[in-house]
N, C-alpha and C positions, 0 to 999 in steps of 0.2 A: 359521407365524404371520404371517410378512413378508408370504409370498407374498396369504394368503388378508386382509389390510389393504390389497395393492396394487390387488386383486380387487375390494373393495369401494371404495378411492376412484376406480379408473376408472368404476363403476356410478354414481359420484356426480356425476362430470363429463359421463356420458352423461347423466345425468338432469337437470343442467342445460341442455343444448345441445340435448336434444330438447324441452325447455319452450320456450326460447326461437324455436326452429324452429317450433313448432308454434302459438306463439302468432301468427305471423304468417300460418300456412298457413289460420286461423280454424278454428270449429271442423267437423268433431270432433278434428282433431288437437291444438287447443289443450288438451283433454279428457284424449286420451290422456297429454301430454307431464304437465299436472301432476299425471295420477294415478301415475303412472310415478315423478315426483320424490318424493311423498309417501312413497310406499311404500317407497322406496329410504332415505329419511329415518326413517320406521319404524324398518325394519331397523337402523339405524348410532344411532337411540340405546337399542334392545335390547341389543345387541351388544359398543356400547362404552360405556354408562352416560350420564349426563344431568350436566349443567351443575349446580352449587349456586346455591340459589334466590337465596343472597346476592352472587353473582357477574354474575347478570344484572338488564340494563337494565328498567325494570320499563316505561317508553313502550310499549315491543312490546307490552306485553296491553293499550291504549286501542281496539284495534280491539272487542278482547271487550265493552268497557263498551257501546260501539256497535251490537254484534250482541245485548248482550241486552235494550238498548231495543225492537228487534225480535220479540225472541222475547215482551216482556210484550203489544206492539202486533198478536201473533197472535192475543191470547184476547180479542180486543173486534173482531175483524173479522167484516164477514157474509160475505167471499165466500173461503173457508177452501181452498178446490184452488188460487187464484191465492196467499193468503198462505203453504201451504206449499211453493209454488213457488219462491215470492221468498225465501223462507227455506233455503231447499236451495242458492240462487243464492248468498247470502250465507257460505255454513259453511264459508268458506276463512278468513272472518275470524275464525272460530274455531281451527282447526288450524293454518294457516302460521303466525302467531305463536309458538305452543306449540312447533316444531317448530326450528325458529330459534333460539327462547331458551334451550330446555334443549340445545341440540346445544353440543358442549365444543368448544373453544380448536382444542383438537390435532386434533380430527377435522373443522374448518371448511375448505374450499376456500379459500386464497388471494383475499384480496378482487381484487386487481391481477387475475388468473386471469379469475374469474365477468367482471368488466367486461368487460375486453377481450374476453372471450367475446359476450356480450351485441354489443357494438359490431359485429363479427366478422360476427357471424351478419347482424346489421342492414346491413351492406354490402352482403354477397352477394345480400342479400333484394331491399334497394333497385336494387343494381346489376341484378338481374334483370327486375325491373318496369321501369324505364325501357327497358333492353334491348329489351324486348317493345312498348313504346310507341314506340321509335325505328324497329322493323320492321314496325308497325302505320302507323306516319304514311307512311314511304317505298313500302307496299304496297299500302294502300286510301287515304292522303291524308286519315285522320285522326288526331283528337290523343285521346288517352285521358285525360281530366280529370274528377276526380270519382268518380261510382260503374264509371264504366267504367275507370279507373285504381287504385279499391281495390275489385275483386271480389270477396273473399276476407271481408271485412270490410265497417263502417261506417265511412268515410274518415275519422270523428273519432279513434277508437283508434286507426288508423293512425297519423295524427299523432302521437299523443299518443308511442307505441312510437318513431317518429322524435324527437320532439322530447328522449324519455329519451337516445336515442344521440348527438345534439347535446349534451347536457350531458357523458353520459360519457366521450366524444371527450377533450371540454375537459378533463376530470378527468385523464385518461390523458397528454396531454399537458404537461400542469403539471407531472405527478408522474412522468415518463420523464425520462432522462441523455442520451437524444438523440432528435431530434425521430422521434414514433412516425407513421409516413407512412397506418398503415391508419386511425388515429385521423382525420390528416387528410383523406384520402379518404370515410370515414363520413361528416365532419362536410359533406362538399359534394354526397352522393348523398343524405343526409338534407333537408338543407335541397330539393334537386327532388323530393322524397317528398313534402314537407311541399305544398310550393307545386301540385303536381298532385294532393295527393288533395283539392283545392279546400276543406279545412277551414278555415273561419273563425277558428275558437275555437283551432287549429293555429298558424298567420300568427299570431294577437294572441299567442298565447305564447310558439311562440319569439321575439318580437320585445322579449315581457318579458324572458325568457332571459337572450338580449343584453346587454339593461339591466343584469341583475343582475352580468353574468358581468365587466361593462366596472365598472360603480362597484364590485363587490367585488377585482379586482384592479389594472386600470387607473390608478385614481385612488389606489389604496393604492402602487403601484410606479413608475407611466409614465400621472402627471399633466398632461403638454404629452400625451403624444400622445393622451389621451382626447378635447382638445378637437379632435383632428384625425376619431380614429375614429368618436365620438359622431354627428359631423351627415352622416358619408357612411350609416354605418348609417340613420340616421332616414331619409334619402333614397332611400335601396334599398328600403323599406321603403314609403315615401310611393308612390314607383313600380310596387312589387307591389301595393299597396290599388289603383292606377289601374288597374293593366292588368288586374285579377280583375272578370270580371263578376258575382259571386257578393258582394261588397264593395260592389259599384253598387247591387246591391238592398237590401243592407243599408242605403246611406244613402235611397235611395227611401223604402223601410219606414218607418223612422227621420222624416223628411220627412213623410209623410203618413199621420203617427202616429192624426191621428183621422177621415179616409178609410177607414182600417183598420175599425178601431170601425162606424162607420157604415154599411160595405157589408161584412160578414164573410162573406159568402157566396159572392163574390168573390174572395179573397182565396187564393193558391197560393203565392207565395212564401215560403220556407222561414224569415227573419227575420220577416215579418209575422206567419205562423202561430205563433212565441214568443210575438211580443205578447199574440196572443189564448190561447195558452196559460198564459202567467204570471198574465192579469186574469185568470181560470178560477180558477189557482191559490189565487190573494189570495183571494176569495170564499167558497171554502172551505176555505180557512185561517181568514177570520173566525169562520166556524159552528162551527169544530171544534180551537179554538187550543192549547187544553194538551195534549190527550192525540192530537190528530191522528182520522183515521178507523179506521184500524186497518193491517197490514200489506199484507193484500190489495185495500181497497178503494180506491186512488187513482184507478184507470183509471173504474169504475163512477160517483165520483161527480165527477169532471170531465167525464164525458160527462154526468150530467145537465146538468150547465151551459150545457155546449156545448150541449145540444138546447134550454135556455130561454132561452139568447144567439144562436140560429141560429148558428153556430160551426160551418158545415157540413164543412170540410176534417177540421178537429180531431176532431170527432163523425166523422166516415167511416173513417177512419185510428184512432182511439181511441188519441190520439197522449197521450203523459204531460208531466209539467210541465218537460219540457227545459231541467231548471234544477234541478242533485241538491240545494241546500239548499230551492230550495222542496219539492221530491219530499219531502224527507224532513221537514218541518213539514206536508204534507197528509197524510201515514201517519201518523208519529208526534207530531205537533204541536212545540210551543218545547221540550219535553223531548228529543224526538228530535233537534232543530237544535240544543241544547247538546250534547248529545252528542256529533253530527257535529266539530262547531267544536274540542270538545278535543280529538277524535282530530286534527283537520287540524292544530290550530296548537302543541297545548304540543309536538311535537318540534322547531318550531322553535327552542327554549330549551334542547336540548338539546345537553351539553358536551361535543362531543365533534371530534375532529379532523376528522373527514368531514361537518361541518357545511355545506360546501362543495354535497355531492351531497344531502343532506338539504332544503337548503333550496330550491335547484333544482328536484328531485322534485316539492315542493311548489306550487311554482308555477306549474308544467304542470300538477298534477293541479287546483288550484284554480279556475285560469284556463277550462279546460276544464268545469267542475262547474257555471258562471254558463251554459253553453250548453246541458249537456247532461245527461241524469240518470244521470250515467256509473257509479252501482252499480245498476242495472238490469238490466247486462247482466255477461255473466261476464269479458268480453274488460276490463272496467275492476275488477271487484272481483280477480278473480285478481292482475291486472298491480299495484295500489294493493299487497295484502298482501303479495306476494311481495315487493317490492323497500323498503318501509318497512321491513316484518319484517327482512330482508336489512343493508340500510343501519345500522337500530340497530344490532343484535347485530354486526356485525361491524366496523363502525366503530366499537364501544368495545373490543372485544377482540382487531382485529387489528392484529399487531407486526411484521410483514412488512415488505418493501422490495418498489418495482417488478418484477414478471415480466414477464420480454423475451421471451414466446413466440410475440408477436402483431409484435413491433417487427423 
């Protein structure tokens, strides 16, 4: 009985550390890793029985209310192979929850464990990628920034994966007996993650991060020295917006806001291209407001737009509303953007001691969602469920102390 318990939580700790590994390798490994956990998760609540319904956090199923504004926004679409695409895309946020919530106390992985894990992996990743950019500059003379720096992937998930390890870093070390060193190493190979996969939405977040991480403990503990940390951060920070050329077109953009408008045709720049994405958006958001267009049809009729606003970039690329609340008011209209809204914000109300990593999570995933239509793709719906799902359920039920296995 021991033996064949010990059997099954090493499979559970492979099943996480091959998610995580894989979520960075993009996919198909990302594919394998969480069908791998799934299945492993399966098994362990056959095996050893399910949580009582009154036991668990009931937030963990807001993703469900989410997914099944979808599944009504399936039966009013015209173009039915893209809507059950995007629906297949989505149907984590129906089982990781479930999977999460009913899994019992005893049989959960040490929250302390899974982070450090997580973090761990995110070191080795990071440290490898720069590795390879440090032997790339010194061998051909150049610098890997951008999509040549996150191959694997869309340099915004990246970020986003770095900016979780920036948090959990922080986590790990608040809540360590002596300073956890891979924690701080994570947190300085992340941040060069961040800043070479030339993500926008990346820079503004963790710089929220920051923010939050300084007025929720700072000012609560070590109020002089906030006023000292606060304005070198802002600083550091003002100097990465200078030195990124990707930040310079933003305020270009930005700047010649109705240039844009006027000559769309013209128009390559990746900020500017939002613009003309979002007025696309608005437009048929107006035509289509309560119920939206349907699950599959947002590509279809923002490209009518783009082809009746000459929106030549956007129309060639059939590029979507890089922007997941409008994405999800052009599907599903203001019922699907309520939706959205309470899955994102009532866990921040919620009471629980990891409030800490909860509301963090959040604010990358937030920050990130004004740029990009980051459940579109699987690299943002997996990574959202897994680690909410994760966070509730175990930040209310676990009673554990720091594991030094990482320290």
């Amino acid at each position: 009985m021991i033996k064949s318990f010990l059997i099954f939580r090493n499979l559970k700790v492979l099943s996480y550390l091959l998610y995580f590994l894989g979520m960075y390798l993009g996919l198909p490994y990302a594919v394998h890793g969480i069908a791998f956990f799934v299945l492993v998760a399966v098994i362990g609540l056959i095996k050893q029985g399910v949580q009582p319904w009154q036991s668990i956090p009931k937030l963990v199923f807001l993703p469900l209310l989410y997914f099944l504004v979808l599944v009504i926004s399936f039966s009013y679409t015209q173009n039915t192979p893209q809507a059950f695409f995007l629906l297949q895309l989505q149907f984590t946020f129906l089982v990781l929850p479930f999977l999460f919530a009913f899994e019992r106390p005893s049989n959960q992985l040490d929250i302390y464990f899974v982070i450090q894990s997580f973090v761990a992996v995110s070191l080795a990743v990071g440290f490898a990628m720069i590795a390879k950019s440090i032997f790339i500059f010194f061998t051909q003379g150049t610098i890997n920034y951008y999509t040549t720096f996150s191959v694997l992937m869309h340099p915004s998930y990246l970020a986003i994966y770095f900016n979780s390890s920036v948090l959990f870093s922080v986590w790990l070390i608040i809540n360590s007996r002596k300073l956890n060193w891979i924690a701080v190493f994570s947190i300085l190979i992340s941040f060069a993650g961040i800043y070479f996969s030339g993500s926008k939405a990346g820079l503004i977040s963790v710089f929220l991060l920051l923010l939050f991480m300084m007025f929720r403990f700072m000012i609560r503990y070590y109020k002089r020295l906030t006023f000292i940390v606060l304005p070198v951060v802002l600083l550091i920070f003002v100097v990465i917006i200078m030195s990124s050329g990707r930040f310079s077109n933003l305020f270009k953009a930005v700047n010649n806001y109705q240039q844009v408008f006027e000559h769309p045709v013209a128009v390559e720049e990746s900020t500017a291209l939002r613009l003309l994405t979002w007025h696309a958006s608005s437009i048929v958001i107006a035509e289509h407001p309560i119920f939206g267009v349907g699950l599959g049809d947002n590509t279809d009729q923002l490209c009518k737009v783009y082809a009746a606003k000459n929106y030549k970039m956007p129309l060639d690329k059939k590029m979507n509303s890089h922007n997941q609340f409008l994405e999800t008011t052009v599907g599903q209209g203001i019922i699907g953007l309520s939706a959205l809204l309470v899955m994102l914000l009532l866990p921040l109300f919620h009471n629980s001691k990891n409030q800490f990593l909860i509301h963090g999570f959040l604010i990358i995933f937030i920050t990130n969602m004004l740029f990009e239509s980051i459940f579109t793709h699987q690299a943002g719906v997996v990574f959202y469920a897994f680690f909410m799902s994760f966070l509730l359920t175990h930040a209310t039920n676990d009673k554990t102390k720091p594991n030094k296995l990482w320290i």
